[in-house]
Backbone as a printed PyTorch tensor [residue, N CA C, xyz], in Angstrom:
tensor([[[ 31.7590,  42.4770, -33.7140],
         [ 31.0670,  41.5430, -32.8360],
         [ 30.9470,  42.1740, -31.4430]],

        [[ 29.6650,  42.0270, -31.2600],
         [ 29.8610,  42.6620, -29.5590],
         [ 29.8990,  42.2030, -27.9270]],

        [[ 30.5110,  42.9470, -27.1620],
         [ 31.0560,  42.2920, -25.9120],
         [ 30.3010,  41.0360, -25.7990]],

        [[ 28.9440,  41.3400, -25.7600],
         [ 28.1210,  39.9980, -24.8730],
         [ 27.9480,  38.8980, -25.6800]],

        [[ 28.5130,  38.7030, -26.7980],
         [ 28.5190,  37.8340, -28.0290],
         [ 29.6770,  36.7070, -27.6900]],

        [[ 30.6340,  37.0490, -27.0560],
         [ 32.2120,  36.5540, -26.8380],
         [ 31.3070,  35.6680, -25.3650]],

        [[ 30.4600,  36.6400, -24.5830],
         [ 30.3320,  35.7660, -23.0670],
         [ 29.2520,  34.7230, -23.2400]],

        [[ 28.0080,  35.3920, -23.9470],
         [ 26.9910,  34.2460, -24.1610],
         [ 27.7450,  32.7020, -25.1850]],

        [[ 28.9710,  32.9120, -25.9150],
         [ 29.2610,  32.0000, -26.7110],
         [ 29.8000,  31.2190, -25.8290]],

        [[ 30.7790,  31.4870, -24.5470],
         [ 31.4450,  31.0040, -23.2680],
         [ 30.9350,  30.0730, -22.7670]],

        [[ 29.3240,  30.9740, -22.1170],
         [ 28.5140,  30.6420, -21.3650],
         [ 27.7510,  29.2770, -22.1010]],

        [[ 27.0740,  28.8250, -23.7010],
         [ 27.1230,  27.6180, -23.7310],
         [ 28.0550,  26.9400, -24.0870]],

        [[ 29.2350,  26.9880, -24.3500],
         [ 30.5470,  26.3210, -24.2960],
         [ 30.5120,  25.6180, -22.8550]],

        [[ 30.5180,  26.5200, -21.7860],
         [ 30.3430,  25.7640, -20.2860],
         [ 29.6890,  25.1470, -20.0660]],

        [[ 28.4680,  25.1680, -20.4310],
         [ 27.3840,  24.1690, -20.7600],
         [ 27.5250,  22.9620, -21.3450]],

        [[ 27.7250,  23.4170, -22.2720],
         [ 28.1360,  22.1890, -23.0290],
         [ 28.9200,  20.9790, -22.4740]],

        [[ 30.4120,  21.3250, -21.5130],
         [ 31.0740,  20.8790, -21.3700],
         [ 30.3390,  20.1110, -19.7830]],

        [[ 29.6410,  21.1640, -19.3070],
         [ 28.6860,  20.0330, -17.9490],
         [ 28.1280,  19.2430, -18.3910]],

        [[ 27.2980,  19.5220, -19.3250],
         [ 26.3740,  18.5330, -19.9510],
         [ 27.1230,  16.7800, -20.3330]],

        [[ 28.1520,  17.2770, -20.8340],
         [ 28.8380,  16.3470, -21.6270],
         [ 29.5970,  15.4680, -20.0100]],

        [[ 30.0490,  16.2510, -18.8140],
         [ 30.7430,  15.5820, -17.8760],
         [ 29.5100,  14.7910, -17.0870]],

        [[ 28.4820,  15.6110, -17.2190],
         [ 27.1280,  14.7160, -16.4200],
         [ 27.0830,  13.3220, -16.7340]],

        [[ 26.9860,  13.2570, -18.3720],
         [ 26.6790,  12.2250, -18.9350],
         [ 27.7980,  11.0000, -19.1540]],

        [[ 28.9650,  11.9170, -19.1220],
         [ 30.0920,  10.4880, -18.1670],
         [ 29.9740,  10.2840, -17.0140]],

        [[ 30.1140,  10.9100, -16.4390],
         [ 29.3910,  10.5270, -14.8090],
         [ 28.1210,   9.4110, -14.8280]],

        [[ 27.3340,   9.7000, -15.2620],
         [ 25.9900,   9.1570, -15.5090],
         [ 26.7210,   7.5850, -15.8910]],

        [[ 27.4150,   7.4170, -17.3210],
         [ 27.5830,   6.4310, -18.0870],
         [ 28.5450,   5.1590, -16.6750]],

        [[ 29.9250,   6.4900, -15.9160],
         [ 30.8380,   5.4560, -15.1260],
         [ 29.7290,   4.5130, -13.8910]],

        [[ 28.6810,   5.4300, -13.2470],
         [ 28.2190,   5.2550, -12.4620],
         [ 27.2660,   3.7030, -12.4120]],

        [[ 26.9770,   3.6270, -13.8350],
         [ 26.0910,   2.7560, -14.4880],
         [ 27.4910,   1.6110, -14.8970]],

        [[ 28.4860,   2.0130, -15.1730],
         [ 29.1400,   0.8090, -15.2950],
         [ 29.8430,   0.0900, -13.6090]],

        [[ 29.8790,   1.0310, -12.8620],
         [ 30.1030,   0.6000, -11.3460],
         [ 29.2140,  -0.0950, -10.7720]],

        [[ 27.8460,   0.1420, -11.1550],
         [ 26.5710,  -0.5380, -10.6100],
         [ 26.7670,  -2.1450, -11.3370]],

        [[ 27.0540,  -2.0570, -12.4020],
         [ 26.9720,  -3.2810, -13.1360],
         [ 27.8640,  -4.1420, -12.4000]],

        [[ 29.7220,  -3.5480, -12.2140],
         [ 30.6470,  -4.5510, -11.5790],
         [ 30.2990,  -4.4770,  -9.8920]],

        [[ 29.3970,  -3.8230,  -9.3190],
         [ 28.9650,  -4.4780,  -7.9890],
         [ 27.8140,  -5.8870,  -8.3500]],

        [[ 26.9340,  -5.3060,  -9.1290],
         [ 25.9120,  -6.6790,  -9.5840],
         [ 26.6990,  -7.8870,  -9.5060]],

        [[ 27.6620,  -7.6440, -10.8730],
         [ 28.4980,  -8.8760, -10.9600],
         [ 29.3400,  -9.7670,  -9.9660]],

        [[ 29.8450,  -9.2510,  -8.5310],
         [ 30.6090,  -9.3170,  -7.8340],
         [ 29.2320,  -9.7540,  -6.6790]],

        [[ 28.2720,  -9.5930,  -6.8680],
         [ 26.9050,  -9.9740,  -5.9210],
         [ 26.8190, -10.9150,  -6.5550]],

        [[ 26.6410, -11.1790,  -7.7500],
         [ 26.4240, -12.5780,  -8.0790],
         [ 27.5900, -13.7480,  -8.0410]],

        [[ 28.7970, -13.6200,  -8.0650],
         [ 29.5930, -14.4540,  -7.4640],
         [ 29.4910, -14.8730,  -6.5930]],

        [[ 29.7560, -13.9320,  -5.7690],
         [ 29.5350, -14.1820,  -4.1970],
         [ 28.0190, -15.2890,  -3.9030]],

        [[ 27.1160, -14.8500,  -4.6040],
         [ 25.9240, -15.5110,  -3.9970],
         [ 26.1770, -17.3820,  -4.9780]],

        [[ 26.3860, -16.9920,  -6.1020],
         [ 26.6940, -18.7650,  -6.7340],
         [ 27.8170, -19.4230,  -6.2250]],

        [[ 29.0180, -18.8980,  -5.7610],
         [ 30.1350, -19.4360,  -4.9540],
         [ 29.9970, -19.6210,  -3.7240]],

        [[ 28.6110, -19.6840,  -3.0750],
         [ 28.0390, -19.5110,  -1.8190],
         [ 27.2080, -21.1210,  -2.2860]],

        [[ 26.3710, -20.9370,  -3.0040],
         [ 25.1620, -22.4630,  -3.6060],
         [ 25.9600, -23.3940,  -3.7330]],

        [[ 27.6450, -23.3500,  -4.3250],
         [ 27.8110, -24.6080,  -5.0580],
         [ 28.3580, -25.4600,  -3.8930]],

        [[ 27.5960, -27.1130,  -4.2060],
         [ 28.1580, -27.6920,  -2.9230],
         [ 28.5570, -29.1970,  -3.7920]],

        [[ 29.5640, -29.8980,  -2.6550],
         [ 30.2020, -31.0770,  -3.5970],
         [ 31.2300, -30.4430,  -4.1090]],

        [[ 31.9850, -32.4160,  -3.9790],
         [ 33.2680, -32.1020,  -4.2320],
         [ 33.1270, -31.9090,  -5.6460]],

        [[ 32.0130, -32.2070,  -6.5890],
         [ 32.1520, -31.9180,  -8.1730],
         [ 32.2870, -30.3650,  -8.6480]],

        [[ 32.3720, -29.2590,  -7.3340],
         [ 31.8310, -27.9990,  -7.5570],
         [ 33.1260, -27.3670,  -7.3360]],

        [[ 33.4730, -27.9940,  -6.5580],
         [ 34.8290, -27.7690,  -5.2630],
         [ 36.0670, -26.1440,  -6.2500]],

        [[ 36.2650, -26.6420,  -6.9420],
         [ 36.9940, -26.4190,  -8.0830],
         [ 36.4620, -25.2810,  -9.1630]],

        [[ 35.2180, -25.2880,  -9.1470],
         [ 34.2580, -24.0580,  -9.8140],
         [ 34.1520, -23.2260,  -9.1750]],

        [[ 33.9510, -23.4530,  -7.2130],
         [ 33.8050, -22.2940,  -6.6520],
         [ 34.9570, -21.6100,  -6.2100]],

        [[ 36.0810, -22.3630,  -6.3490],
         [ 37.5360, -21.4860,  -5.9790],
         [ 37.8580, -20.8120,  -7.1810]],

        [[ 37.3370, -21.0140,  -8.1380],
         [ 37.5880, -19.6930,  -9.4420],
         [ 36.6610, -18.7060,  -9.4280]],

        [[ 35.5350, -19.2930,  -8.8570],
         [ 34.7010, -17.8130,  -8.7150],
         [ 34.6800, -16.8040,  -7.8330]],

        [[ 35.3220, -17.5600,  -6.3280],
         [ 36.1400, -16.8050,  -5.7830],
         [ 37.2760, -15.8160,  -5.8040]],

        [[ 38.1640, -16.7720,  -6.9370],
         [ 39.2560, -16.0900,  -7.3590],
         [ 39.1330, -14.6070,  -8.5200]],

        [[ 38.2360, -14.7900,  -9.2370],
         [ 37.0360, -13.9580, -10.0870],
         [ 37.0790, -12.7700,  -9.1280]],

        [[ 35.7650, -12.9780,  -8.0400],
         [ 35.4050, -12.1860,  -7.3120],
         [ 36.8780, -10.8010,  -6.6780]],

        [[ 37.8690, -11.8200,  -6.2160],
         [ 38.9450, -11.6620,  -5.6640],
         [ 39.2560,  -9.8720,  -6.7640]],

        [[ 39.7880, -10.5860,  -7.9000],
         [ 40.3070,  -9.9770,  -9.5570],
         [ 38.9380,  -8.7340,  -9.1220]],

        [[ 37.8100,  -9.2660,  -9.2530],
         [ 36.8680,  -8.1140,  -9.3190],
         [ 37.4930,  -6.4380,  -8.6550]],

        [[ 37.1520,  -7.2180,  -7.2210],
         [ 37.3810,  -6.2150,  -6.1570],
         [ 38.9680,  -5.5590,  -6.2660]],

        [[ 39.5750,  -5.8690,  -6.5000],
         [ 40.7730,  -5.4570,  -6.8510],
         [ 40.4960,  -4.1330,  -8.0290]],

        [[ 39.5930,  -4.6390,  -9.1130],
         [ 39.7670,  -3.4460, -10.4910],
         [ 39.4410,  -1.9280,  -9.5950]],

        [[ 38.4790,  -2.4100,  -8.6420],
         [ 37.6000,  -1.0000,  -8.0800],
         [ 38.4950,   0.1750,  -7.9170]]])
């Protein structure tokens, strides 16, 4: 087998392995976007709810929100 056989096999091995870290990157980035969405939308419905019938819905979504920001 010859020298440049051992480096070109390396060389997409390294590849490979960017390729593959891009696309976790890619995947975490897309799940971070999602738990900011989610944490925007608390905030904005724990903001609407009014009345004392709500009173009680919006201190858990608060508390939610709270749990959210914490995972980050």
């Amino acid at each position: 087998m010859p020298k440049n056989s051992n480096f070109e096999a390396a060389d997409v091995c390294e590849e490979a392995l960017a390729s593959n870290g891009n696309e976790i990157i890619k995947g975490l980035n897309e799940a971070l976007a999602r738990e900011y969405k989610a944490i925007i939308q608390y905030v904005v419905f724990s903001s609407t709810l009014k009345g004392a019938e709500y009173s009680l819905i919006a201190e858990q979504l608060k508390n939610m929100l709270h749990g959210s920001l914490c995972m980050l």
